[in-house]
C-alpha positions, -999 to 999 in steps of 0.1 A, spaced: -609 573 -915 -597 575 -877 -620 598 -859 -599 623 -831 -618 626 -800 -606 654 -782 -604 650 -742 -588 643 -713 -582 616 -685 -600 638 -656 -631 643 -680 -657 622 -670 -680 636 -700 -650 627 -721 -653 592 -709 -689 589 -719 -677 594 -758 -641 578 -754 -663 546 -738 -692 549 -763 -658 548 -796 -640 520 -778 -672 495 -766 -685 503 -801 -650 490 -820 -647 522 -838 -611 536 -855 -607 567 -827 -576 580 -819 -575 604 -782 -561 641 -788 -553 653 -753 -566 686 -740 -543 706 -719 -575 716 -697 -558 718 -664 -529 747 -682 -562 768 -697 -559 750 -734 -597 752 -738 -600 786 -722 -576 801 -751 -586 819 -783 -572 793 -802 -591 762 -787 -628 784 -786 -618 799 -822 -611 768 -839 -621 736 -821 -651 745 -792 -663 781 -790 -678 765 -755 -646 760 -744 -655 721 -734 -645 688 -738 -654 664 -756 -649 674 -794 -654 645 -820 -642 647 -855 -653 626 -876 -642 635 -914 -653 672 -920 -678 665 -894 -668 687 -855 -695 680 -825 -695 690 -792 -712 681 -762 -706 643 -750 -746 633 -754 -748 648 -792 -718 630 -796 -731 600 -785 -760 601 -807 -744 608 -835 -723 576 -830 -758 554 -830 -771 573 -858 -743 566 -879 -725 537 -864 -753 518 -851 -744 511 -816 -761 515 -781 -791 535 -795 -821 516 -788 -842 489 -815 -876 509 -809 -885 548 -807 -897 540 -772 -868 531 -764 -850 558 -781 -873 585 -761 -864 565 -726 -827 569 -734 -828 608 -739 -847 613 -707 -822 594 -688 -793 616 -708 -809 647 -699 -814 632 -666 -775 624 -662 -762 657 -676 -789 676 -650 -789 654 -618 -759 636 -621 -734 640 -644 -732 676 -638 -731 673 -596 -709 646 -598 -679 667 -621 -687 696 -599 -684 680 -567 -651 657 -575 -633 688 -590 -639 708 -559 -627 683 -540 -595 670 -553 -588 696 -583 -586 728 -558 -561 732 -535 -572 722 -502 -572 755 -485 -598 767 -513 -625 737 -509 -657 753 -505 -670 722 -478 -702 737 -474 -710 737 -509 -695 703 -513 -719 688 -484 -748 703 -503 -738 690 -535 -731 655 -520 -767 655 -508 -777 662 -539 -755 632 -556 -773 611 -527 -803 618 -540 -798 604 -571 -777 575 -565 -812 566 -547 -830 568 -582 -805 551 -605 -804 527 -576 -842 520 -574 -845 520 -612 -815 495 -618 -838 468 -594 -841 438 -614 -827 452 -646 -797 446 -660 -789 475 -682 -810 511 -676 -832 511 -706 -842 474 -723 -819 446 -725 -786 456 -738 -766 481 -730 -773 517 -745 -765 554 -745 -784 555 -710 -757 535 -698 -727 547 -711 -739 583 -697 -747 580 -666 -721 557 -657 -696 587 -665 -681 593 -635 -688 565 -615 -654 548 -623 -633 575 -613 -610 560 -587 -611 604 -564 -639 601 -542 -666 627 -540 -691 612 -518 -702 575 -538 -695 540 -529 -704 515 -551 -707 491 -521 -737 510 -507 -758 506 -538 -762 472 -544 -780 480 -583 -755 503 -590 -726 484 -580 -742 451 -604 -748 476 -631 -711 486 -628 -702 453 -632 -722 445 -662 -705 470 -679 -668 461 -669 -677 429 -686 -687 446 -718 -657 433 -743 -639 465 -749 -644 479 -715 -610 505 -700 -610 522 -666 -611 564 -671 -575 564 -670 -563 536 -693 -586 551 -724 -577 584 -723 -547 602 -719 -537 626 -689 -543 618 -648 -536 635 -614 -501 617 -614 -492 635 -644 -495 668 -625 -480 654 -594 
């Protein structure tokens, strides 16, 4: 049976699942969000699909999840991809999902829709140059972490991975260069390489250039 992600391009925690379906080989079909016309702030989205109002939403059967890291682990749970061969290792990818969705994740969404989703007159910069020093700080700890490893927990690519990498492959910037973290930029490319492997914007439907 094809499991419907629900999402949208712009999403980054829509990516994590969309890229955690396609990497894993898994029947998934996209069912586009109409977040940026106030589809998951509408009774019928909260009543029916997310009473959060957020994106992602997997169905899979009878089965509805929200909430990209559930999502995820309910994809190695019953799928058996990218969730760690030892409960050591399982523990060390939670902390670094909980450590994405806090420090990094979060900032980075933030930060990026503030910058290129408001219209420019409306850009709060102050609070955008706080929340990029924030980003800064830890881009410095993924960096550090990522010396001399290949993947961020063990030696193949996990959850871990597939989280915090979320919205690093968004093309808007909002204060990260690859170039200037040498890990991070090799860690990127590991996971380009991963068979499977689509941009943001080529898994999921919906872009800026739609609304253009």
């Amino acid at each position: 049976m094809t499991m419907t992600l629900y999402c949208f391009g712009e999403s980054g925690h829509s990516y994590k699942a969309a890229l955690a379906l396609e990497l894993a080989g898994l029947d998934w079909a996209p069912r586009k969000v109409d977040f940026f016309n106030g589809e998951t702030r509408g009774p019928a989205y909260r009543g029916e699909v997310n009473e959060m109002g957020e994106c992602p939403v997997l169905e899979d059967g009878e089965l509805r999840l929200s909430q990209s890291g559930v999502i995820q682990q309910y994809l190695s749970d019953t799928y058996g991809h990218f969730g760690g061969d030892t409960a050591a290792e399982r523990r060390e990818i939670l902390r670094w999902v909980l450590w994405d969705n806090h420090k990094l994740s979060s900032m980075a969404g933030v930060t990026r829709f503030l910058m290129h989703f408001l219209p420019e007159d409306k850009r709060p910069q102050e609070v955008i140059a706080f929340n990029q020093g924030r980003l800064a700080n830890a881009y410095a700890v993924l960096d550090t972490h990522l010396q001399g490893r290949d993947w961020i927990v063990g030696s193949a690519p996990t959850n871990a991975d597939l989280t915090c990498c979320g919205y690093l492959f968004y093309p808007e910037t909002f204060g990260f260069d690859r170039a200037d973290w040498p890990n991070i930029d090799r860690w990127m490319s590991n996971i380009q390489s991963l068979p499977g492997w689509k941009a943001p914007y080529d898994l999921m439907p919906g872009s800026p250039a739609d609304r253009a």
